[in-house]
Backbone atoms as SQL, in Angstrom:
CREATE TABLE atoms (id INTEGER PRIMARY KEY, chain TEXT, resi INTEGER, resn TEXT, atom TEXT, x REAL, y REAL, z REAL);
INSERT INTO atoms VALUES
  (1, 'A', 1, 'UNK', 'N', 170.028, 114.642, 150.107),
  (2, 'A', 1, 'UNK', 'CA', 169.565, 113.303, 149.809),
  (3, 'A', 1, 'UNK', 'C', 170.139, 112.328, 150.832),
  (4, 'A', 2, 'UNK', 'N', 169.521, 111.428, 151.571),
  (5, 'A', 2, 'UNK', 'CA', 169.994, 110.824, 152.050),
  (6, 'A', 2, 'UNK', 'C', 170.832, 109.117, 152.263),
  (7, 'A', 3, 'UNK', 'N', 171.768, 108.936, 152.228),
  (8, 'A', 3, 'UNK', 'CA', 172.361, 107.941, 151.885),
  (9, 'A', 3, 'UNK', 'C', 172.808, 106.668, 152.485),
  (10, 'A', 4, 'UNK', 'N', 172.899, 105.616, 152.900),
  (11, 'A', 4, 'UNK', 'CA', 173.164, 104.735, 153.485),
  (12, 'A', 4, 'UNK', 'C', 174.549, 104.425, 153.658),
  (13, 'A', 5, 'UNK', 'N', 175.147, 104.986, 152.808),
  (14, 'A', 5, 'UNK', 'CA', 176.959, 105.053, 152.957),
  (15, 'A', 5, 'UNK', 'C', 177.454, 106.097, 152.882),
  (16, 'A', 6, 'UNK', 'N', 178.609, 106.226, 154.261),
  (17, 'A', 6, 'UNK', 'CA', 179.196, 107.372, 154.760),
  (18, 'A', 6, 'UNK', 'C', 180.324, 107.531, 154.144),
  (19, 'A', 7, 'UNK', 'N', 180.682, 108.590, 154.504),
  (20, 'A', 7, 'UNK', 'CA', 182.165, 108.639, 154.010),
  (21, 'A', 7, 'UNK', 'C', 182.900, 108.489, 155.608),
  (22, 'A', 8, 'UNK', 'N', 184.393, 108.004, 155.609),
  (23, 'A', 8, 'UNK', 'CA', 184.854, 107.693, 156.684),
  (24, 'A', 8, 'UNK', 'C', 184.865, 109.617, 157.670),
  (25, 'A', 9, 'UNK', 'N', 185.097, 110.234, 156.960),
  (26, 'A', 9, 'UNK', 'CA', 185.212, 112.074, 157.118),
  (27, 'A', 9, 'UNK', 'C', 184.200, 112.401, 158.420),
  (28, 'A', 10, 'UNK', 'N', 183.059, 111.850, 157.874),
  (29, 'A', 10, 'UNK', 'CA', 181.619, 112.290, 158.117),
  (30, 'A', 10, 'UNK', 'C', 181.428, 111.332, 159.738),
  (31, 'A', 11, 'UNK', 'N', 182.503, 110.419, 160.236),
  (32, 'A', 11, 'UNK', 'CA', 182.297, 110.098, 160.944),
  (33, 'A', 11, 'UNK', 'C', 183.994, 110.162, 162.064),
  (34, 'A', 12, 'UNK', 'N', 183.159, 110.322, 163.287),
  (35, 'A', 12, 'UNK', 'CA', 184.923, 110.147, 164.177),
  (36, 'A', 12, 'UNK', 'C', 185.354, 109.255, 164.175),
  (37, 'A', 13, 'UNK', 'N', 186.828, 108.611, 164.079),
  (38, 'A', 13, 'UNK', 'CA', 187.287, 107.300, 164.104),
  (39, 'A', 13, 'UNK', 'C', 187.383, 106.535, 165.193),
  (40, 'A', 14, 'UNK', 'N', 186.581, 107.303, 166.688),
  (41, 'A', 14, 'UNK', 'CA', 186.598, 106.387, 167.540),
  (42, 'A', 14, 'UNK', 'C', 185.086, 105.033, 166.977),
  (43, 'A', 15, 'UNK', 'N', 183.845, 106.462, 166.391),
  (44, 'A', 15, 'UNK', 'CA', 182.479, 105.730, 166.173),
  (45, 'A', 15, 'UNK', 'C', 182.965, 104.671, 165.177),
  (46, 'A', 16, 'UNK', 'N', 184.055, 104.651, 163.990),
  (47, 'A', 16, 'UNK', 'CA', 184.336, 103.643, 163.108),
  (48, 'A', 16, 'UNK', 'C', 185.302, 102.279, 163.731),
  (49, 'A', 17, 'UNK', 'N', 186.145, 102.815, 164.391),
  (50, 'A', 17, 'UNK', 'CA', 187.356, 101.386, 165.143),
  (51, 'A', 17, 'UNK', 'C', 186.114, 100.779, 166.370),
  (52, 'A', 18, 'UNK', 'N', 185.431, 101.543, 167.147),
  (53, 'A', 18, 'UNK', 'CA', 185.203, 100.908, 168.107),
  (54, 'A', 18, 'UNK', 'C', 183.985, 100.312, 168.065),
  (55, 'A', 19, 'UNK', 'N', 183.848, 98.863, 168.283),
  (56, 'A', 19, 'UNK', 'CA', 183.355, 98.105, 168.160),
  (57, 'A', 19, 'UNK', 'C', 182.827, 97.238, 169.256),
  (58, 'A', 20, 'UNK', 'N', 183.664, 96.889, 169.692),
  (59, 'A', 20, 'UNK', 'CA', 183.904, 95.722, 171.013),
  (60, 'A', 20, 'UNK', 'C', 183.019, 96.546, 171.983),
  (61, 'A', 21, 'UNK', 'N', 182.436, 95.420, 172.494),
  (62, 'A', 21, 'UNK', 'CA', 181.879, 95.138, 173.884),
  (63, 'A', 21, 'UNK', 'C', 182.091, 94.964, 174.934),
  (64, 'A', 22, 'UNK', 'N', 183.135, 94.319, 175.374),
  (65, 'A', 22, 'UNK', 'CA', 184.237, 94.086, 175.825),
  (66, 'A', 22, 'UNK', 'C', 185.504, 94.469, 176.275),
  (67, 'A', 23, 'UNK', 'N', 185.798, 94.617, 177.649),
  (68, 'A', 23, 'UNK', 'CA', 187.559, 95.669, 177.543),
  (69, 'A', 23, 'UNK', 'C', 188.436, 94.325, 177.112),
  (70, 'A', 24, 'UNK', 'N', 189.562, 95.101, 176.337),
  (71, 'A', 24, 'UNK', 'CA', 190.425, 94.039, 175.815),
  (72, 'A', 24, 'UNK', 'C', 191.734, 94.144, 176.728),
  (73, 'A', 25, 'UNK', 'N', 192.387, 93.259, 177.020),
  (74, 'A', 25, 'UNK', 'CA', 193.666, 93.012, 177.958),
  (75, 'A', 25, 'UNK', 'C', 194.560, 92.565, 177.135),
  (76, 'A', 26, 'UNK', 'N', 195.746, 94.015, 177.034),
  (77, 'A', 26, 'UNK', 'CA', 196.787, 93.294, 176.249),
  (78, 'A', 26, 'UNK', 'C', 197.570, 91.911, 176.745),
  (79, 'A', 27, 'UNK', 'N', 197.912, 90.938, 176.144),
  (80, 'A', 27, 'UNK', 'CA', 198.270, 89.596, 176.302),
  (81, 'A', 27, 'UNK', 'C', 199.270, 89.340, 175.047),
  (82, 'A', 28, 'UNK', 'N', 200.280, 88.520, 176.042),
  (83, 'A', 28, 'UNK', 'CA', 201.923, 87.933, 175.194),
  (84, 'A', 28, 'UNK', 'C', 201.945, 86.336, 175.503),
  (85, 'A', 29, 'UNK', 'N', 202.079, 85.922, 174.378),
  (86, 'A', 29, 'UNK', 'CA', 202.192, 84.368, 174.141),
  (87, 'A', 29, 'UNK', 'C', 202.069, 83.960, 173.159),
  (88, 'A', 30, 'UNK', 'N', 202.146, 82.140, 173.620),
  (89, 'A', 30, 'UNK', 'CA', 202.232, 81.906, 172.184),
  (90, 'A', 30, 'UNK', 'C', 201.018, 80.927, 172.056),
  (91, 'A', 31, 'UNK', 'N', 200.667, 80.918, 170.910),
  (92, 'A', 31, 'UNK', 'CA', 199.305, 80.616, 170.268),
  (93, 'A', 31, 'UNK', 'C', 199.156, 79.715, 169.423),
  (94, 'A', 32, 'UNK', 'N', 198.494, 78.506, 169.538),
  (95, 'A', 32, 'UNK', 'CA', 199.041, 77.690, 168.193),
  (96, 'A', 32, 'UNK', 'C', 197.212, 77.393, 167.370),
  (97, 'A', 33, 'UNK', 'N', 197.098, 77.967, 166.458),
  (98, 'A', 33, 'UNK', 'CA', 196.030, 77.295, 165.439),
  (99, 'A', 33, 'UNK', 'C', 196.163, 76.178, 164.836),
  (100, 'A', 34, 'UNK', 'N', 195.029, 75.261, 165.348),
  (101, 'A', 34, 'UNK', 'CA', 194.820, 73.918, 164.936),
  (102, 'A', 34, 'UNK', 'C', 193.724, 74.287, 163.760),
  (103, 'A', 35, 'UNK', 'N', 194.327, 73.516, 162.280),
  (104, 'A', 35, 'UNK', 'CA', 193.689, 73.346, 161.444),
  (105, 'A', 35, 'UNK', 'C', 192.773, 72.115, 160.912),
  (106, 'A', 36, 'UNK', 'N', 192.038, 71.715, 160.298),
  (107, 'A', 36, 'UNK', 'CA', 192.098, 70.020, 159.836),
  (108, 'A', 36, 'UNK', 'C', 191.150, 70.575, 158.475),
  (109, 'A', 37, 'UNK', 'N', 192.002, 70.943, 157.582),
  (110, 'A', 37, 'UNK', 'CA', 191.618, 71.331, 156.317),
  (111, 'A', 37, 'UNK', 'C', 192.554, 70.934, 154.929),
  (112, 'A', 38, 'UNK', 'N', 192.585, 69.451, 154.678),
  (113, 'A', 38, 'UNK', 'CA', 191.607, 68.307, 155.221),
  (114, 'A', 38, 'UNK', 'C', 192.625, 67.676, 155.971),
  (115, 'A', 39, 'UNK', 'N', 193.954, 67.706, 155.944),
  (116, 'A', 39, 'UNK', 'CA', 194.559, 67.271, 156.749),
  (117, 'A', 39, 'UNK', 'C', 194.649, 68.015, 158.458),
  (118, 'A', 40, 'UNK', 'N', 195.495, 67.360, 159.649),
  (119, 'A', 40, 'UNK', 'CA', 195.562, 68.532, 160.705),
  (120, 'A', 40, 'UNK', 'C', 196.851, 69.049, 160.309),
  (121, 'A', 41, 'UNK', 'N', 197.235, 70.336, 160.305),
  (122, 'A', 41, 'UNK', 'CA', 198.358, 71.262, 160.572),
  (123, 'A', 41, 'UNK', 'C', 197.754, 72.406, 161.572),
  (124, 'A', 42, 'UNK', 'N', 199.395, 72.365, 162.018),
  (125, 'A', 42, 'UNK', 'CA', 199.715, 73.564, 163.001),
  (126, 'A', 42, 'UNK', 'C', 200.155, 75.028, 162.538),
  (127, 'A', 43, 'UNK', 'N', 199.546, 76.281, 162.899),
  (128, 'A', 43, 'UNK', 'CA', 199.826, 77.442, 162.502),
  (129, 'A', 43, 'UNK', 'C', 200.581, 78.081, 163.698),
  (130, 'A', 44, 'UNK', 'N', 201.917, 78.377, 164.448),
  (131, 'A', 44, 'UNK', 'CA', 202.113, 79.245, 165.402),
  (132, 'A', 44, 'UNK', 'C', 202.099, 80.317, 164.923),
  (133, 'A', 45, 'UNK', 'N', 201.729, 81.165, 166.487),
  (134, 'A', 45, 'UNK', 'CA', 201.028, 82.231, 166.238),
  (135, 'A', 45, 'UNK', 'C', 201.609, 83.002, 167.503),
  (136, 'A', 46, 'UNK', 'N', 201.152, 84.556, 167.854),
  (137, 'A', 46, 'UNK', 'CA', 201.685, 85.397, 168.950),
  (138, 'A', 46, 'UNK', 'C', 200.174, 86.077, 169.049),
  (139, 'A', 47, 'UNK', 'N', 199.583, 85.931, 171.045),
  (140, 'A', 47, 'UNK', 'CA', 198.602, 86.209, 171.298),
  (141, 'A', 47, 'UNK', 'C', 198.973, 87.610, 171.565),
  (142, 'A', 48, 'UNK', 'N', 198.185, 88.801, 171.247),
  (143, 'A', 48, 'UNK', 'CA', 198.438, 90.048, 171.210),
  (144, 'A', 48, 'UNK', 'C', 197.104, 90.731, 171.969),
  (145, 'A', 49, 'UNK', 'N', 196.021, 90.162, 172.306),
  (146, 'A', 49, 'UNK', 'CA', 195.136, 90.654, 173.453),
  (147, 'A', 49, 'UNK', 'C', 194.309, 89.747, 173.252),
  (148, 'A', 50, 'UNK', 'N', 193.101, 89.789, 174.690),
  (149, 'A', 50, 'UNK', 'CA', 192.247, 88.690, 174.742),
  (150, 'A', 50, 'UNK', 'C', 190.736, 89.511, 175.445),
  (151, 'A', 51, 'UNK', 'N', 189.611, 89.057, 175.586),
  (152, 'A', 51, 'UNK', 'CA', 188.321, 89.410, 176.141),
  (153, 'A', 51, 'UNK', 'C', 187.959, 88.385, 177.003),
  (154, 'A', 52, 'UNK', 'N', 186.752, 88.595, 177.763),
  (155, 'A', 52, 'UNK', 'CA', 186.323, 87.492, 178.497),
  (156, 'A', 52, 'UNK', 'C', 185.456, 86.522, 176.841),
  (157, 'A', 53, 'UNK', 'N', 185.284, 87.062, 175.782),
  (158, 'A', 53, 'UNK', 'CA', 185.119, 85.900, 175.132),
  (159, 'A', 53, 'UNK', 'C', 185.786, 85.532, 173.906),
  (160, 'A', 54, 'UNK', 'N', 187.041, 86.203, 173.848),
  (161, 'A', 54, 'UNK', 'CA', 187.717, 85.832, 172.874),
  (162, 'A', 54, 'UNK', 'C', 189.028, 86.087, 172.452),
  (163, 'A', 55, 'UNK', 'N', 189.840, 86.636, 171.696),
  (164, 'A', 55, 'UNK', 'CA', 191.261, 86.908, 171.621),
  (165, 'A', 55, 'UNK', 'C', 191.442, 87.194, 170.368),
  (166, 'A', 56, 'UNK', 'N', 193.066, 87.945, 169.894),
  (167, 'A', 56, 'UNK', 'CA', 193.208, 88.544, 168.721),
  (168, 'A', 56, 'UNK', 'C', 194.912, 87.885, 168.903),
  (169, 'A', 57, 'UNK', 'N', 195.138, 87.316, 167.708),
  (170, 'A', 57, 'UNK', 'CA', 196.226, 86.886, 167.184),
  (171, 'A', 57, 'UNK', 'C', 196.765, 87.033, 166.158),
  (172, 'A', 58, 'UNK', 'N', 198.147, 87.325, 166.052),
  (173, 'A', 58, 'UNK', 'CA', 199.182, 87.596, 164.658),
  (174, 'A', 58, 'UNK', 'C', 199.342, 86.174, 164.311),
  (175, 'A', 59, 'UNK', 'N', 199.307, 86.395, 162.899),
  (176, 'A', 59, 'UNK', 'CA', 200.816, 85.080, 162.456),
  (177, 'A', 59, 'UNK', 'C', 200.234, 85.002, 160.867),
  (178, 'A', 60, 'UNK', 'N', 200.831, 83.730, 160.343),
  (179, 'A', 60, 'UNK', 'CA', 201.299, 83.590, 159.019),
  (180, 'A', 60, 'UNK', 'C', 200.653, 82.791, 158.163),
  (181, 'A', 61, 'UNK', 'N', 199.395, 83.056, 158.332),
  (182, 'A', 61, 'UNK', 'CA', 198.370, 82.115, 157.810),
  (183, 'A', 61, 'UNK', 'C', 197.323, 82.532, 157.003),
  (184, 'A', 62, 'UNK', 'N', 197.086, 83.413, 155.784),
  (185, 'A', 62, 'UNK', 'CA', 196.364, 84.172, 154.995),
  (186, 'A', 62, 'UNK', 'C', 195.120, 83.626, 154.943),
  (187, 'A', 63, 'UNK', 'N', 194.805, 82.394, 154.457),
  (188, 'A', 63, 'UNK', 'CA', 194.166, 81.829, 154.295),
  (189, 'A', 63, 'UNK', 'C', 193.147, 81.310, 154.799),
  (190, 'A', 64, 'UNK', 'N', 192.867, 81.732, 156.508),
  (191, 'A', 64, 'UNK', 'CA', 191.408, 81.874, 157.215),
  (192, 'A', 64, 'UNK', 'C', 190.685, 82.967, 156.538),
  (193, 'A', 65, 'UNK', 'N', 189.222, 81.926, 156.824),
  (194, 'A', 65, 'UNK', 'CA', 188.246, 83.045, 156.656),
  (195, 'A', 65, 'UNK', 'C', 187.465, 83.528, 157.525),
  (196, 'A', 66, 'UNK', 'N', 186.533, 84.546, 157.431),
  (197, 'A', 66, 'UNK', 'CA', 185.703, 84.513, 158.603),
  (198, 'A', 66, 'UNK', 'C', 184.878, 83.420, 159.009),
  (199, 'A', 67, 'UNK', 'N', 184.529, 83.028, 159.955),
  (200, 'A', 67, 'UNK', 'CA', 183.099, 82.176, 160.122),
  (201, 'A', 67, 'UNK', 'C', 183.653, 80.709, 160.284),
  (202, 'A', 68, 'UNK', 'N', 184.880, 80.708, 159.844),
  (203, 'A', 68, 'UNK', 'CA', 185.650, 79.406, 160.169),
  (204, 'A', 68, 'UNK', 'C', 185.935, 78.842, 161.607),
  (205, 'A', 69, 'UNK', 'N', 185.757, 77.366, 161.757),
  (206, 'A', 69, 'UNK', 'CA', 185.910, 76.797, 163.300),
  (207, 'A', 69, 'UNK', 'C', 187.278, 76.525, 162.918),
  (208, 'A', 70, 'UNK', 'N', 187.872, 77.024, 164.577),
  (209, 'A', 70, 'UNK', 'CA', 188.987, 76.249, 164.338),
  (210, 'A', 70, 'UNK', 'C', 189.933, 75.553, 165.485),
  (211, 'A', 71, 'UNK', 'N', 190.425, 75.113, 166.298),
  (212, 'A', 71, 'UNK', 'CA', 191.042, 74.352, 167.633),
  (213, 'A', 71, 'UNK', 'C', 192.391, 75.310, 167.627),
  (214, 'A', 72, 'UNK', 'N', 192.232, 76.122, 169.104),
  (215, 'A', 72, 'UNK', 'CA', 193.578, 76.677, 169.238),
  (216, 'A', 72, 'UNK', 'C', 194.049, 76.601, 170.766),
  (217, 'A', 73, 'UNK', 'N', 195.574, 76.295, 170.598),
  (218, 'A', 73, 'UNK', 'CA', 195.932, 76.330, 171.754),
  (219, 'A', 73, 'UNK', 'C', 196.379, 77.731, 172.566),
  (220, 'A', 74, 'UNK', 'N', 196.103, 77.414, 173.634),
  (221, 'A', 74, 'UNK', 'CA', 196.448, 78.760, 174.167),
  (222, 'A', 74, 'UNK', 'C', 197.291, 78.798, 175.818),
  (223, 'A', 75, 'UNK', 'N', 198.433, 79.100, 176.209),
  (224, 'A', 75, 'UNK', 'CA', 198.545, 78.459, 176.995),
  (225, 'A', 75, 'UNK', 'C', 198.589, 77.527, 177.949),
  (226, 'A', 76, 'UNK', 'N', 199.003, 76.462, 176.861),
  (227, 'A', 76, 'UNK', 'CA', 198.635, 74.698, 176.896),
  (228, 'A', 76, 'UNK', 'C', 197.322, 74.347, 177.177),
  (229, 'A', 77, 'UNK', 'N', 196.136, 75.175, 176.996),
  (230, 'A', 77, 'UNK', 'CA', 194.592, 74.524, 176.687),
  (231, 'A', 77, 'UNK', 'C', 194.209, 74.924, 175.620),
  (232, 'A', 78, 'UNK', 'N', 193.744, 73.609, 175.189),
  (233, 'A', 78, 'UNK', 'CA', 192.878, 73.876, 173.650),
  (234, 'A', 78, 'UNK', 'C', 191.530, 74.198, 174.238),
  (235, 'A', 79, 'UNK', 'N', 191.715, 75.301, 172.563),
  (236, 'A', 79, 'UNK', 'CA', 189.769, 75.680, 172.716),
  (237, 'A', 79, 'UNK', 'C', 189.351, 75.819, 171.256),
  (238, 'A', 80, 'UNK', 'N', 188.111, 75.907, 170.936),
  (239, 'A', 80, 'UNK', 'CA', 187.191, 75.978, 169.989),
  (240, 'A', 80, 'UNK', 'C', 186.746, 77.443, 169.751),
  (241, 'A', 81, 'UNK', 'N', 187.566, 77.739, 168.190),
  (242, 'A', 81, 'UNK', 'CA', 187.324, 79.547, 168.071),
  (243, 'A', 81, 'UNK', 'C', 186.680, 79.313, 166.989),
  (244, 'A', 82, 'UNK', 'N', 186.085, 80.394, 166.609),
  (245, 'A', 82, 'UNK', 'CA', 185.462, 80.917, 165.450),
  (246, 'A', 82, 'UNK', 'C', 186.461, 82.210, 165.087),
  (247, 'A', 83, 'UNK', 'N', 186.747, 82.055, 163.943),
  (248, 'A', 83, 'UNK', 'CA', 187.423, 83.383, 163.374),
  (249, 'A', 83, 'UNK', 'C', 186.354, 84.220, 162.776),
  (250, 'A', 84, 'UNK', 'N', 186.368, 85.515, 163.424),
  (251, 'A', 84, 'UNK', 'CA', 185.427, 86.838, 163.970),
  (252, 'A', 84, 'UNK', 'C', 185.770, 87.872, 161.969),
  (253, 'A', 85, 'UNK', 'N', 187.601, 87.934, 162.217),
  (254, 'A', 85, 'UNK', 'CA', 187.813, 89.073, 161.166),
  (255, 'A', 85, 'UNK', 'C', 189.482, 88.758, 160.964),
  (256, 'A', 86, 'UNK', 'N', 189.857, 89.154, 159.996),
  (257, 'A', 86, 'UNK', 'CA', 191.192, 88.741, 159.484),
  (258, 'A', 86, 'UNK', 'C', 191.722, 90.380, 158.712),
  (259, 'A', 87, 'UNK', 'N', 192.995, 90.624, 158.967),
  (260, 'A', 87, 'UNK', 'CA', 193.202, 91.732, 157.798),
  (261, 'A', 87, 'UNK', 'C', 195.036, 91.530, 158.149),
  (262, 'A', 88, 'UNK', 'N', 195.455, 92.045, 157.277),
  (263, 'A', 88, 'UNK', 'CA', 196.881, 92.009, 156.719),
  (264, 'A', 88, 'UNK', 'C', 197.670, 93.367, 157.412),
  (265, 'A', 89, 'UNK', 'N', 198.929, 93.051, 158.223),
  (266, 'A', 89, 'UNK', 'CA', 199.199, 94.043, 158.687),
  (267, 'A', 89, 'UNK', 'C', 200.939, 93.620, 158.689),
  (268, 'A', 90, 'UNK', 'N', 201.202, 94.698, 157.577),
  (269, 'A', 90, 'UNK', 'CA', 202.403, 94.812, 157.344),
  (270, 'A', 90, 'UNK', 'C', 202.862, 92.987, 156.299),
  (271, 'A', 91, 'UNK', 'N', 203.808, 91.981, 157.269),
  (272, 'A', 91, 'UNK', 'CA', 204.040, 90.867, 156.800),
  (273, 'A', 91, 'UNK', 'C', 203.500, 89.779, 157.406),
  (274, 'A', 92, 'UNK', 'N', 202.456, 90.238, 158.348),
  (275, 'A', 92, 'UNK', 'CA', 201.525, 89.477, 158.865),
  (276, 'A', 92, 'UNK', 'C', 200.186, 89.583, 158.611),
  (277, 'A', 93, 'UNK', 'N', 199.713, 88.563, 159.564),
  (278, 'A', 93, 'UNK', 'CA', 197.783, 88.669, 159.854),
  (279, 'A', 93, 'UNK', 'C', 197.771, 88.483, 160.952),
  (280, 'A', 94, 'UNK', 'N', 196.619, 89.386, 160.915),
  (281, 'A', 94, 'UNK', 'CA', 195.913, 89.418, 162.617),
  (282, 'A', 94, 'UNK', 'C', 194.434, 88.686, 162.205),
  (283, 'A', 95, 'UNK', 'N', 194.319, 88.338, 163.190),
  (284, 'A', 95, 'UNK', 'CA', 192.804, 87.863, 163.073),
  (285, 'A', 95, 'UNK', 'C', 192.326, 87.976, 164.880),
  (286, 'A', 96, 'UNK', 'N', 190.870, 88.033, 164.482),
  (287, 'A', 96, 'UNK', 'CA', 190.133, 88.027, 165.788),
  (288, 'A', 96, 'UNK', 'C', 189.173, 86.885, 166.039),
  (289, 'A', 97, 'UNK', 'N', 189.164, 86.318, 167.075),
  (290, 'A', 97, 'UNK', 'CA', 188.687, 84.922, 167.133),
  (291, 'A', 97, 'UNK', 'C', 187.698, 85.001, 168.643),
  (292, 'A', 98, 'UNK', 'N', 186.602, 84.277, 168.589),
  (293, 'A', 98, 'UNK', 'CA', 185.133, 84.024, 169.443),
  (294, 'A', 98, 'UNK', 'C', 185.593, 82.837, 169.927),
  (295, 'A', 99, 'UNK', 'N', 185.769, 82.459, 170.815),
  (296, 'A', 99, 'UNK', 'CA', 185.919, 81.228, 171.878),
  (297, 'A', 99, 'UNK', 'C', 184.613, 80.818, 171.674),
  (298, 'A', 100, 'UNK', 'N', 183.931, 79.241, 171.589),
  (299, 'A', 100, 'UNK', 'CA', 182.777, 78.720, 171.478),
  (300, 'A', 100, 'UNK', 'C', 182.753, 77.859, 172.506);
């Protein structure tokens, strides 16, 4: 019978992790998420790799969602991200973010 949902088994974990389009370049710094929800606050953060269109960052902020705009600095230039994906790793979050 055929089914529309796999089991993870049934597939290699390169076809499930890999995703990206993009080669990713590991990258060290520091990262600051600009919020204005509804006030502005600052989230620092540690840049942990980047693409030609976007970047993946740790830090301490649960509470993004996907699809959210948000102003981040990045080696003293601000830019305009979209948060891509968020997941919990260990006592942090990572999230992945689309430069707009």
């Amino acid at each position: 019978m055929f089914s529309f949902f796999k089991s993870n088994r049934e597939q290699s974990p390169a076809a499930v992790d890999e995703r990206r389009q993009e080669v990713r370049i590991a990258a060290q710094g520091e990262v600051v998420l600009i919020l204005e929800t509804p006030k502005i606050f600052e989230v620092p953060g540690r840049l942990l790799d980047r693409s030609a269109s976007g970047f993946r960052a740790s830090h301490m902020y649960p509470a993004l969602t996907s699809g959210q705009l948000i102003r981040c600095r990045l080696e003293g230039v601000e830019v305009l991200a979209r948060v891509v994906w968020n997941r919990i790793v260990e006592e942090e979050v990572e999230s992945g973010f689309l430069i707009v």
